[in-house]
N, C-alpha and C positions, 0 to 999 in steps of 0.2 A: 509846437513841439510834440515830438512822439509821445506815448503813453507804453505803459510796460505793466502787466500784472504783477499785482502783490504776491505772492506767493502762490497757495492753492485757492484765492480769494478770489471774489470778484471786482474787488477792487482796483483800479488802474489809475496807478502813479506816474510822474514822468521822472526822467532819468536823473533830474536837475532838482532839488527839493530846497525848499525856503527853509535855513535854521534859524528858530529863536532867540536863542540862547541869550542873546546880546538884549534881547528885546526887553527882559524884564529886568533889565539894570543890574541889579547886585552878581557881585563880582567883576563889574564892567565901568568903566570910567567913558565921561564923553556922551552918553548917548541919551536921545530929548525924544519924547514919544512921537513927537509932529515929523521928525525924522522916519520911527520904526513904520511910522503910517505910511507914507509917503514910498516909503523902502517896498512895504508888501502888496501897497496896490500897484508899483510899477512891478514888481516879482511876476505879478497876475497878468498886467498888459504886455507882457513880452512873453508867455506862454507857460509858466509856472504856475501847474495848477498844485500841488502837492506842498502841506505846510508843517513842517512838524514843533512842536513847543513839548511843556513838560507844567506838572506842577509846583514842581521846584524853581522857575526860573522865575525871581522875584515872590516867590512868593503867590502865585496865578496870575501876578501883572501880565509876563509874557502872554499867558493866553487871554487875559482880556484884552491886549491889545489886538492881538488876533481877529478875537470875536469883531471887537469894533471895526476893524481897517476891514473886513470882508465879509460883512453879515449877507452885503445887499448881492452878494455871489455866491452866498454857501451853499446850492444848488449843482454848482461848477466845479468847486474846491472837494480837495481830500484833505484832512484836518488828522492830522499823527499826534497824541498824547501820552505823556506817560506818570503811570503813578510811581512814588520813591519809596527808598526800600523800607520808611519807616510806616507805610501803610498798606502792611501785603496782610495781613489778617483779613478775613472773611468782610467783617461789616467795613471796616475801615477802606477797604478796598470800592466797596460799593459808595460807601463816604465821599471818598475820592473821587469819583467817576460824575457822581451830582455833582461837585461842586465844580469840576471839569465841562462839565453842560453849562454848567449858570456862566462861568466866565469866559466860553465861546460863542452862547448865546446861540447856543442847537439843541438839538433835543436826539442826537446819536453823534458819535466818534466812529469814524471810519478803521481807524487804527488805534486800538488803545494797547501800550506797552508796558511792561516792568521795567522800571527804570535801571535800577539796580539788584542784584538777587538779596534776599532776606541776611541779615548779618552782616553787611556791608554797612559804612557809615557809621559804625555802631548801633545798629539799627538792631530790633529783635530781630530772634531767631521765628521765622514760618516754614511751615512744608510746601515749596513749591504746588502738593494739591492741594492746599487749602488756598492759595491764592489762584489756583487754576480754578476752581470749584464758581470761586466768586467770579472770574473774567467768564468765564460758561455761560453761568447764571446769566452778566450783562448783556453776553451777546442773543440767547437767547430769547430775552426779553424787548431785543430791537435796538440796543442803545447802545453797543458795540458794532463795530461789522467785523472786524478782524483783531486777533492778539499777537502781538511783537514782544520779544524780550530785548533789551538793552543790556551792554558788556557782559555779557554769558558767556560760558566759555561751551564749549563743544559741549565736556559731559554735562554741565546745567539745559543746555537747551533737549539732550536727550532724557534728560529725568521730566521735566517739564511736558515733552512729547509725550512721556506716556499719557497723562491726562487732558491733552486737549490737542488741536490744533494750533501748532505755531507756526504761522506766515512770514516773522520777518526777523531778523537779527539787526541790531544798530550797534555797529563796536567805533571803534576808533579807526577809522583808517584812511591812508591817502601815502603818496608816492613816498612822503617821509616816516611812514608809521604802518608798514604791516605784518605787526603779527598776528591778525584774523586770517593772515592766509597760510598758515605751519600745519594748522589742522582743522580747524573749525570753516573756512570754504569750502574745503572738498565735501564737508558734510551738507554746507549746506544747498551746495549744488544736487549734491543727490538725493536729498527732499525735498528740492525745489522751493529753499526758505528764501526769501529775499536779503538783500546785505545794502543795508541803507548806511553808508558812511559818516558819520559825524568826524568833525575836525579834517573837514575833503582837502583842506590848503592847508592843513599842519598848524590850525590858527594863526594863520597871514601868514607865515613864512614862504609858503608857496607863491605868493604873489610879488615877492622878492623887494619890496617895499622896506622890508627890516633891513639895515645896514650892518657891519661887521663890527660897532660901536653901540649899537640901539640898547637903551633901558628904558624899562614902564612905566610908568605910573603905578606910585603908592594903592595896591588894592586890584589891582588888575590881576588873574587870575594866571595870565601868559607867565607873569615871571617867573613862576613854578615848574613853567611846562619844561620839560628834561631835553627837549632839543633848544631850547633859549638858552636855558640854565648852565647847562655844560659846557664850557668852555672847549674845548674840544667837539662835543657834536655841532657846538655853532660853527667852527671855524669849517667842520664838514659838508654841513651848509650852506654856505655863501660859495664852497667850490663848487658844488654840485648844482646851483642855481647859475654860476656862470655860464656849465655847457649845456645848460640845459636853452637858455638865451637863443642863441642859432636857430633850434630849432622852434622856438618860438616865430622867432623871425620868416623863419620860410613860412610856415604855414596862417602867417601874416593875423597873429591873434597873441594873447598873454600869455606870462607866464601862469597863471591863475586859470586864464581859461583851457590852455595845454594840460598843468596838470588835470584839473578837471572832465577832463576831454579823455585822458591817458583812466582817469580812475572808472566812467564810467564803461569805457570797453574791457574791465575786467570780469570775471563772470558775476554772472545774480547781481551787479552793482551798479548801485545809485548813488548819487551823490549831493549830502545836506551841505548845505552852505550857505553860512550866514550875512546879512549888508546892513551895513550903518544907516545909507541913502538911498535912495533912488538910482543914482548912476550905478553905484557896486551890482546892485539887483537885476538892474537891466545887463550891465556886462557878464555877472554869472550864467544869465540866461542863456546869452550865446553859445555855452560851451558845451549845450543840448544837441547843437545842430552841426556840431565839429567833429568831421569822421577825419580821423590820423591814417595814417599806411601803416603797414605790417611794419617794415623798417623801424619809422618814427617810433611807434609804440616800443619795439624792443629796444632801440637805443635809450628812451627814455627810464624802461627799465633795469638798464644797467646802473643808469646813472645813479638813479635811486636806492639802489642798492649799496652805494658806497656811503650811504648813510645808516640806511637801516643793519646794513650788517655789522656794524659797529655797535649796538644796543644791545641793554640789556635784553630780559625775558619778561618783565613784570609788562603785562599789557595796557595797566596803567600809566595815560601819560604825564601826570604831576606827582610834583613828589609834594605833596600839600601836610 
């Protein structure tokens, strides 16, 4: 698979990125670690070099399974982390960053992020430079290579900017969910920030797998999500996934890998995407090496439109 640089970094990612999310269990029903292993090192053997986790995702579970499933390649691998908004203070931050090393079992992070901005969550109030100050300090000292913010909005990544370099932006986005692209694209095509997708299939909607009757399991994080949720934006949904089918068809690949396909030829964009197994991971792969026609792509994008234009403005997609 191709590689694409991070931002102003040297770091080089591919288009197609391993999510965690699922990896560290909580919030997630179903999922056994002999699975997430098995998931990351097939991720690895079909050309997925780029992995991203958080410290929030269980707890560091997600990222020590990480660590575990591809110590004996972390030479090969780009490893994306992020601290949460409840550890943007100076020391806490650094706090964070060790105990992010012990549960990857490296001794530098290619990408380390802010997960969420200070005050979110309920989290205290920080100055953006004081948690810039602290990610400087880490890269400096070798144990960062690059800093990313997560759901920023345009003005935070520019306040942010002032005190350091920022390589990458992670918002929510995918054919059913963009409002990263109203304002905050343009910007960050014109700093040349990176736009690494999380939620690239709308959390499985895109893979057309949900029916027009599906409900979750107790504790599943989906039931929340405002394209489930809504009765009305599902039933938008399941129409917009019909025509979207066709052109799947022609181009002889998923719905999953289509959209996929459709998200990373949009500008600065990469696409996270998560797999229960081994099969999921190797089929994401594919959707690295899937060039659509000008045609495809815009039809695709109308269709997606008759979802997203119907949505509110809150860029958040649960209503938790």
């Amino acid at each position: 698979m191709e590689t694409r640089t991070l931002g102003t970094s040297d770091v080089k990612i591919t288009p197609i990125i391993m999510g965690t999310w699922q990896t560290g269990k909580r919030m997630w029903v179903g999922i056994e670690d002999a699975d997430s292993i098995k998931a990351l090192k097939a991720a690895y053997d079909a050309g997925i070099t780029t992995f991203d986790t958080a410290e929030v995702y269980g707890e560091g579970h997600s990222e020590r399974i990480v660590g575990e499933a591809l110590s004996s390649v972390r030479d090969k691998v780009v490893y994306a982390t992020k601290v949460f908004s409840n550890h943007l203070s100076r020391n806490l931050v650094i706090e964070a960053c060790e105990r992010s090393l012990t549960n990857l079992k490296t001794d530098y992070i290619d990408l380390y992020q802010i997960h969420w901005p200070a005050g979110t969550w309920n989290s205290e109030f920080v100055t953006v430079e004081e948690t810039m100050g602290a990610l400087k300090r880490l890269k400096e000292q070798g144990k960062i290579r690059a800093i990313g913010v997560s759901n920023f909005s345009r003005g935070q990544i520019e306040e942010a900017s002032l005190y350091g370099q920022i390589d990458s932006l992670q918002p929510p986005y995918s054919l059913f969910w963009r409002w990263v692209e109203k304002e905050t694209m343009p910007y960050c095509v014109d700093k040349n920030i990176s736009i690494l997708a999380y939620s690239s299939l709308a959390q499985g909607l895109l893979t057309g797998k949900f029916g027009p009757d599906h409900k979750f399991e107790e504790g599943d994080n989906r039931a929340k999500n405002k394209l489930f949720a809504d009765k009305e934006n599902y039933q938008r949904v399941q129409e917009a996934l019909n025509k979207l089918r066709p052109i799947a068809e022609r181009n002889q690949c998923s719905l999953a890998q289509l959209s996929l396909a459709w998200l990373i030829a949009q500008p600065q964009s990469s696409a996270i995407v998560g797999a229960r197994n081994a099969e999921q991971a190797t089929a994401n792969a594919k959707a690295g090496t899937l060039k659509l026609s000008a045609d495809d792509l815009a039809e695709i994008d109308t269709i997606g439109r008759t979802v997203t234009d119907n949505l509110d403005d809150n860029p958040v997609m649960w209503d938790f």
